[in-house]
N, C-alpha and C positions, 0 to 999 in steps of 0.2 A: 504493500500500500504506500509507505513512506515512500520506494524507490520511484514507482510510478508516478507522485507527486513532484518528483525533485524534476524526470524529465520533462514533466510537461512545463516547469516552470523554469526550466535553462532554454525550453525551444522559444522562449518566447522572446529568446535575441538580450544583447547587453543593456540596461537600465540606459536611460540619455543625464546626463550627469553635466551642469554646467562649466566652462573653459577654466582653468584657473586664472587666477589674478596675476598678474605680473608687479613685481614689488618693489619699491624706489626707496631710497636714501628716505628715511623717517626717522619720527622721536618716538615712533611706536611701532610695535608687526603684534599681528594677530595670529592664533593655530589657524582659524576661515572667519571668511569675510570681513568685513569692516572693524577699524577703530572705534568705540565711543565716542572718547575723548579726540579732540581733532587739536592740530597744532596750534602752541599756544594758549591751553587749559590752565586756568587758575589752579583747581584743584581736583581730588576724588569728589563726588558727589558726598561720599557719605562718611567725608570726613570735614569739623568745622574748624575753619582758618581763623577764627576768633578767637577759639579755646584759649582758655587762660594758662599760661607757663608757671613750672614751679612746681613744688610741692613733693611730699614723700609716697607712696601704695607700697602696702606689705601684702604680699602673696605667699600661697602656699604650695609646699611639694613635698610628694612623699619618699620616706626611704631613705636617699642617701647618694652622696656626691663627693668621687675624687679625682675629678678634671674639667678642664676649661676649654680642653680639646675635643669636639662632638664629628670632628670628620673621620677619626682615626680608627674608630670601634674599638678602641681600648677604655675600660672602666666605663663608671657612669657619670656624664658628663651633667655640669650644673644646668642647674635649670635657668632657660634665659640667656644664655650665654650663645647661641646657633644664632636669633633672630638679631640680638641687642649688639653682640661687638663684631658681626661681618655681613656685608653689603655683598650684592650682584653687582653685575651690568647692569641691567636693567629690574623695574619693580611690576612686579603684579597687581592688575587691579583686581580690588575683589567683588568687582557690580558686573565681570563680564567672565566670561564662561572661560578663555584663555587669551590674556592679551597681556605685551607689557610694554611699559612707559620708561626712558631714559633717566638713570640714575647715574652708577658712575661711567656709563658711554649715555653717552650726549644725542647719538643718534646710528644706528642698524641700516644696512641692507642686505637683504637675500636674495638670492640667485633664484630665477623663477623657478628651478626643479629642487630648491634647496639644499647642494649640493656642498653651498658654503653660505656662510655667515659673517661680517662682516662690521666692525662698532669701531666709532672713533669714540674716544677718550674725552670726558671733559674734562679739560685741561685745568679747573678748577680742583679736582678730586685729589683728595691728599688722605696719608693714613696718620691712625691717631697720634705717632711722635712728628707730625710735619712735613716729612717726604713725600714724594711726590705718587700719585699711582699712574706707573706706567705699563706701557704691555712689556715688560719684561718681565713685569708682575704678575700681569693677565698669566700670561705664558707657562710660569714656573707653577700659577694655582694648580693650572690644569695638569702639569706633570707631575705633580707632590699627590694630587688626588688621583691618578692615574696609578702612582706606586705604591703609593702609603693609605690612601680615603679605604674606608669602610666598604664592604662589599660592593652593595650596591651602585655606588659613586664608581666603583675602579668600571662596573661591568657597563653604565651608561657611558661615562666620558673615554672610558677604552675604545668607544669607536668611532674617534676623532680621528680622523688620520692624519693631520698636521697643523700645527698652528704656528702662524708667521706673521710677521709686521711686514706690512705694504706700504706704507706712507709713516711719517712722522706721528706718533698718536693715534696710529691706525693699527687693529689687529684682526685679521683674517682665521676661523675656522674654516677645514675643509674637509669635508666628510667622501666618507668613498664613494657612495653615491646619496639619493636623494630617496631609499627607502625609507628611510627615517625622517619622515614629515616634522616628528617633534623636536626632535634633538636639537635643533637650532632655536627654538624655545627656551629647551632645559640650558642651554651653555648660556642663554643670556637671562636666567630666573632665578638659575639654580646651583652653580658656581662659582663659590665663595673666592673673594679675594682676599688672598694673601701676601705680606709684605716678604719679597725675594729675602730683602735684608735682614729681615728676624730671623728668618724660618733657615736661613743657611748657617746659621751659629746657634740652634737650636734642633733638637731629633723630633721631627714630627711625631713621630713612631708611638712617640713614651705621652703616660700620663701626664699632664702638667696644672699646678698650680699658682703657678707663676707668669700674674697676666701679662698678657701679649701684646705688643703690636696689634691693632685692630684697624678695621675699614669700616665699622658700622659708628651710629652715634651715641652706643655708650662706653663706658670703661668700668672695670673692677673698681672699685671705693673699697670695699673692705671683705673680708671672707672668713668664716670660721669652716675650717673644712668637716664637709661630711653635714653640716648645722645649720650654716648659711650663707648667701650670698647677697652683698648690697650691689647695683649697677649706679654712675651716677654720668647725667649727660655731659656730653665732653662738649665743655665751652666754646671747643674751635672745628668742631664740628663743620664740612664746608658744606653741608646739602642743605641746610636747615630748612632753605627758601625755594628749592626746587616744588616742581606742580604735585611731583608725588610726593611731596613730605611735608607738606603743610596742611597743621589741623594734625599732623604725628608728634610723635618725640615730645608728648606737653610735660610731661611728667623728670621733677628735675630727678630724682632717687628712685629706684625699685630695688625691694628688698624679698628675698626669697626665703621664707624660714622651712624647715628642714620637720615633720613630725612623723612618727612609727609609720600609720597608716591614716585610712580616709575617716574613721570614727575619731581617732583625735585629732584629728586635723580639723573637724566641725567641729567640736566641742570648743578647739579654738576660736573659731570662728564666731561662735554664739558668743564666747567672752569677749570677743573688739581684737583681738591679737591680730589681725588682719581683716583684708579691707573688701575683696572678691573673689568668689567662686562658683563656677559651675557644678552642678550636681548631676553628675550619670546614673546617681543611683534612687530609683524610683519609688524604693521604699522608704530610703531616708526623706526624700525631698515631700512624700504623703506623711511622715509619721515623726519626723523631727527637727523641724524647723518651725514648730510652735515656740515663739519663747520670745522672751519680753519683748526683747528691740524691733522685734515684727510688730506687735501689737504696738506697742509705743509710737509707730512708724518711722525708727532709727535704720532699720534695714527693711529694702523692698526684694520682694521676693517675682518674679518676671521668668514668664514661657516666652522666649525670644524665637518666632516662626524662620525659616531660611530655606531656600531654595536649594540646597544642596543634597544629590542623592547618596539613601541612608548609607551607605558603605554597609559591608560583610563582618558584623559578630557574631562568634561562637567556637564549639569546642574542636580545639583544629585535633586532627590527627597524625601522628607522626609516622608517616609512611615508609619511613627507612625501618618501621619495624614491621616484621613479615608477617603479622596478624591484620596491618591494618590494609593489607597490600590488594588483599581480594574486595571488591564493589561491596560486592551481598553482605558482608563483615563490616561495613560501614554504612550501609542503605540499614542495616538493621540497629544498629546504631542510634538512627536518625527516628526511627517509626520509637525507640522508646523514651524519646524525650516529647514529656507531656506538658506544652507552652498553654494549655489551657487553664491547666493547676497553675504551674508559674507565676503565670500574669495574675492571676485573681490574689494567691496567697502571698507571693513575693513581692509583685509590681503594682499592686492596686488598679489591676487592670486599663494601666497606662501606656501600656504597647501595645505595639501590633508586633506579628511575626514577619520576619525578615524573609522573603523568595527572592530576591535578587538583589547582587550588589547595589545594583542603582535604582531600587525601589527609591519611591518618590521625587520621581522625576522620568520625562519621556525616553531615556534612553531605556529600562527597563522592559527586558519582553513580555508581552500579555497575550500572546497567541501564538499560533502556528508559523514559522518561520516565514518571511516572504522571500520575494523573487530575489533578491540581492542578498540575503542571508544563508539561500540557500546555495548560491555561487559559490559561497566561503565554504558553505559546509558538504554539499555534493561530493567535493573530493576527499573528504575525510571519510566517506562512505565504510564501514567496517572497522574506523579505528575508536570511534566517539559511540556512548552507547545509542541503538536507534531512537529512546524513546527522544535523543536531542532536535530529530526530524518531525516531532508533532508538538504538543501543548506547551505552554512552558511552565517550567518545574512548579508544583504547589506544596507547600508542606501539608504531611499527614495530619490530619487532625483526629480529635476524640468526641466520638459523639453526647459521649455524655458525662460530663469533666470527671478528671478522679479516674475514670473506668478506662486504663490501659487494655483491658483483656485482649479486644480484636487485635491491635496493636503488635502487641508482643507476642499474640501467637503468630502472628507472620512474622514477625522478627525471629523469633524460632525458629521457624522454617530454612528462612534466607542461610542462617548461619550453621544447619543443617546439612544444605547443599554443598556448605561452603568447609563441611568435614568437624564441625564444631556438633557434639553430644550434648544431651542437658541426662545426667546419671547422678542420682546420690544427691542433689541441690546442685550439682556444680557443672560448670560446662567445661568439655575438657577436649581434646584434639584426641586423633586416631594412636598417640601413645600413653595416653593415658592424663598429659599435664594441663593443669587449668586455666582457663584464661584468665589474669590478671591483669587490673588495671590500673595505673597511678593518676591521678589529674591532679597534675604540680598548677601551682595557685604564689600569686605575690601579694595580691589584695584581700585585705578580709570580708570586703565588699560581696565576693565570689563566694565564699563559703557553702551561704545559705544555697543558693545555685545549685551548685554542684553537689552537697550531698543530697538533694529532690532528687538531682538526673540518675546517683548513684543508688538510689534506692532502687530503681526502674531497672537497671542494669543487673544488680545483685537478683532483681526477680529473674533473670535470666540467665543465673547462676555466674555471672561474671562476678570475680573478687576486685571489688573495688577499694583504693586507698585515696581519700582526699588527703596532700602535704600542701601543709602554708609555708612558703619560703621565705626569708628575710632576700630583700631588696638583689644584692649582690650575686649572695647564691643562686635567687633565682634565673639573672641576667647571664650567668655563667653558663649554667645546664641550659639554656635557651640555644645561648648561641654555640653551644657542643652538642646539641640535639639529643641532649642526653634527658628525655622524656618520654611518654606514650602523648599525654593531652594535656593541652593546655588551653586556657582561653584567651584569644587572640582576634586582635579589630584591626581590617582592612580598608581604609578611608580611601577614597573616591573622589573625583571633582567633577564638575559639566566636562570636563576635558578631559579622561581616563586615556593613559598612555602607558609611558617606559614605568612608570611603576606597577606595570601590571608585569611586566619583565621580572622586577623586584620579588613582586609577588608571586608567582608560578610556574616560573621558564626553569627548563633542563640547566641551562648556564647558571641557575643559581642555587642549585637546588641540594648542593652537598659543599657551597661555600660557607665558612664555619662563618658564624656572625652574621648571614642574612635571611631578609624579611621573608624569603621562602621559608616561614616555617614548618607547614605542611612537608615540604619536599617534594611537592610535584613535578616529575621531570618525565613529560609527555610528548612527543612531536607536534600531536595534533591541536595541543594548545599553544606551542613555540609556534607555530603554523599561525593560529589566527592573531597570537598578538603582535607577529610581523602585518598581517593586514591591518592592525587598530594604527599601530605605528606611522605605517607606511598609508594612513587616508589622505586625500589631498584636499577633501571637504567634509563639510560635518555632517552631512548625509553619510559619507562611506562611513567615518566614525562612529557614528549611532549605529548601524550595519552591523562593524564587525563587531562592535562591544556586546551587543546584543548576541553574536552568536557565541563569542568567546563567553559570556556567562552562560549561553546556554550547555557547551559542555562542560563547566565548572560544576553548575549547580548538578546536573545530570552525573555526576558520576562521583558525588558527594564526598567531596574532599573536604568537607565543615560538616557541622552539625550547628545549621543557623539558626540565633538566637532570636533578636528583637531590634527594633531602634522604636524613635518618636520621629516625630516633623518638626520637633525646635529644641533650642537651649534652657535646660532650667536653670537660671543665675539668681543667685543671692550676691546682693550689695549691701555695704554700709553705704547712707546716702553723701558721704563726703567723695564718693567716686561718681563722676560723671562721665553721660555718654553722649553723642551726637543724635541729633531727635533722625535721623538719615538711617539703615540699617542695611548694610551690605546683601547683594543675595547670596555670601556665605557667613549669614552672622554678623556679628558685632565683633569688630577689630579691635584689639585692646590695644594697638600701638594711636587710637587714636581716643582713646579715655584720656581724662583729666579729674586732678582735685581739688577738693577746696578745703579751707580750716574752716 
């Protein structure tokens, strides 16, 4: 049936797909179509150029911190430290789905097949001790991140294939060819600058707390390691008055304190120790944020709505272990987690269930593939399972909360086929040993969670062990794969690209330290997110994203959880925000305060 669908909808000849754009010397480039902001913009829309300067925000983070260095993938780097003390080329606006504006290059052009990339330098742009930023700088970022950067950083910018100065204050990328739609994006988004001159009498390599040379507009003030970090804005700052940084940077101090986990971390928060935070967790944000300074109306409590689709949580599997390797051992998995209890008892039935990364929002699939998705998927024919050629994926549900039964006797089954016994209470393999499970855990947020799902599972005779890990430990056995599950969130943007490389490709998929933490290392998904990569427009985009989740979700590499459509924030009312709201949220680089 699926097959006979696919041919009737290839004979119907190639989609008509509009010309591409041809691209000139700008103070902006877009992933497709048009700029917003047009040459000569004041500012972001949803940022106010009024806001008032000055003043201290104490923020919070859990766990623990010992280094300054966040590109290296050694230790765990401070909080605040990635956005606050290093700049791009160019800056992201966040009211458009993928565009960016001239920060420290002044102005971009690309080759109409995107082949290279090309920024001059404002010549204004200086790093925090006064030097100048040159492309010799540009130059050595890219080759320090190439050698030394964090997985995922060496596997995008590794395929650069050279970078050269062509003019005075002119620096040229050139990529091998022009499959890579985005990548001239990422080098001018998301490519930290670094100063030649520090970093060459300094080991990238090693942890450090010994602040740096920076490019962005704050600097270290003070730091108790592991407990906190104060930023404070650097006086000579040369961007301040540029289009994209005005209505930013209001804030003179940001201070980071350091607590166990997210329970005392709000308990702080109720007493004033600090000034704002987001709440992910839906049972605290229904059942404990009663408390004076709410009713008082010293703190306002705000579901902040946003345009952004939900990203992929839940309990990933570690597929380098050969239990989780077979589908049916994981689809059964999936049928015995019951999001209907959940949400009523844990979430105050404040979620919805998660079916696709890019739920809430149109790139998400809601039906049977169409004529362009099936191009992509056609040739995968026999490697993705079929049911990727009809509906798209729904999670099982329960018909009548509470009551797994139907459930888990077909979870039985799957794992049955799949050589797994249910003998004695316990499931066991054809020599006789049981299946056991660990769900290693950093927050205690997760607890509750996870011992519901492990009750589900233990009716299935699987030995389940929930372990809470402290901070560091956890980040270690993370990035050594040394776990069965864990629960792990894949954020998303209107623009889904090379992090989806990050996320799921063969090339990353047994690199120690990256975001593949599943391990999925399949062709047929290397395959379509070379098409997301390689879209020339946001039609092909939606396209291939659409079909790349549909063999994600189809061959159940997660066990997905839940999201919401907005932000729960709690504020003290001394932190202000712009009445303007991004369509990803409310940007904290453009809060301010007041005494």
């Amino acid at each position: 049936m699926f097959r006979a669908f696919i041919i009737v909808a290839l004979s119907a000849g190639a989609l008509y797909l509009p010309a591409p754009v041809m691209a000139e010397p700008a103070h902006g480039i877009a992933m497709h179509g048009q700029l917003k902001y047009s040459d000569g913009f004041s500012h972001f829309d949803y940022a106010d150029p009024q806001a008032p300067q000055g003043g201290d925000i104490v923020l919070a983070a859990t766990g623990t911190f010992d280094t300054l260095n966040s590109w290296n993938g050694r230790g765990l780097a401070a909080a605040g430290a990635r956005p606050l003390m290093y700049e791009t080329l160019m800056k992201r606006a966040q009211d458009e789905a993928f565009s960016l504006y001239g920060l420290i290059a002044e102005k971009a052009e690309m080759a109409p097949d995107r082949s290279w990339i090309e920024f001059t330098l404002d010549g204004r742009a200086h790093f925090s001790d006064g030097t100048p930023i040159t492309v010799a700088d540009v130059i050595f970022s890219w080759e320090i991140v190439v050698e030394k950067g964090r997985p995922n950083s060496r596997t995008t910018f590794g395929k650069i294939q050279q970078v050269e100065e062509t003019a005075p204050g002119v620096v040229r990328f050139i990529f091998a060819d022009g499959s890579d739609q985005e990548l001239p994006l990422l080098v001018a988004g998301f490519l930290p600058i670094f100063s030649k001159a520090y970093w060459e009498s300094h080991d990238f390599s090693e942890t450090v707390l010994e602040p740096p040379v920076t490019s962005g507009p704050y600097l270290v003030d003070t730091l108790d390691a592991g407990r906190s970090i104060t930023y404070r804005r650097d006086p000579n700052y040369w961007g301040t008055d540029l289009p994209v940084n005005r209505g930013h940077h209001n804030i003179e101090r940001i201070r980071y304190d350091y607590y166990r986990d997210g329970d005392v971390a709000l308990e702080a928060f109720k007493a004033g120790d600090y000034d704002f935070r987001y709440e992910f967790d839906a049972g605290r944000w229904a059942t404990q944020y009663d408390f004076p300074a709410v009713t008082d109306g010293e703190v306002e409590l705000k579901t902040v709505s946003h345009g952004l689709p939900s990203g992929l949580r839940g309990f990933a599997f570690n597929l380098r272990r050969p239990a989780y390797q077979d589908r049916r051992v994981r689809e059964a998995f999936i049928l015995a987690f019951d999001f209907e209890h959940v949400n009523r008892v844990l979430l105050h039935s404040a979620f919805q269930r998660t079916a696709s990364m890019f739920d809430n929002s149109a790139i998400a699939p809601t039906s049977e593939p169409g004529n362009y998705e099936l191009k992509l998927l056609a040739p995968l024919w026999g490697q993705v399972p079929e049911a990727v050629f009809g509906p798209a994926w729904a999670a099982p549900t329960v018909e009548n909360e509470g009551d797994q039964r139907a459930n888990l006797i077909t979870a039985q089954a799957l794992l049955a086929e799949a050589g797994w016994t249910f003998t004695d209470g316990k499931l066991v393999n054809s020599a006789g040993a049981p299946f056991t499970l660990e769900i290693l855990l950093r927050d205690t947020a997760n607890e509750g969670l996870a011992l519901s799902y492990a009750e589900n599972l233990e009716r299935l005779g699987i030995e389940v062990a929930v372990v809470l890990a402290e901070s560091t430990q956890y980040q270690t056995r993370l990035e050594e794969f040394d776990f069965d599950m864990v629960i792990r969130r894949w954020s998303v943007s209107l623009s889904p690209g090379n992090e989806q490389q990050n996320y799921w490709s063969t090339a990353t998929a047994m690199a120690p330290g990256s975001r593949n933490v599943a391990g999925v290392a399949d062709p047929a998904i290397d395959t379509l997110i070379d098409a997301l990569v390689g879209a020339r427009f946001r039609s092909e985009l939606i396209f291939a994203a659409r079909a790349l989740d549909r063999v994600l979700m189809w061959n159940f590499y997660v066990v997905p959880l839940y999201h919401q459509a907005g932000f729960n924030m709690a504020r003290w009312q001394r932190v202000k925000l712009p009445e303007t709201i991004s369509t990803n949220g409310p940007v904290m680089e453009t809060f301010w305060v007041t005494d």
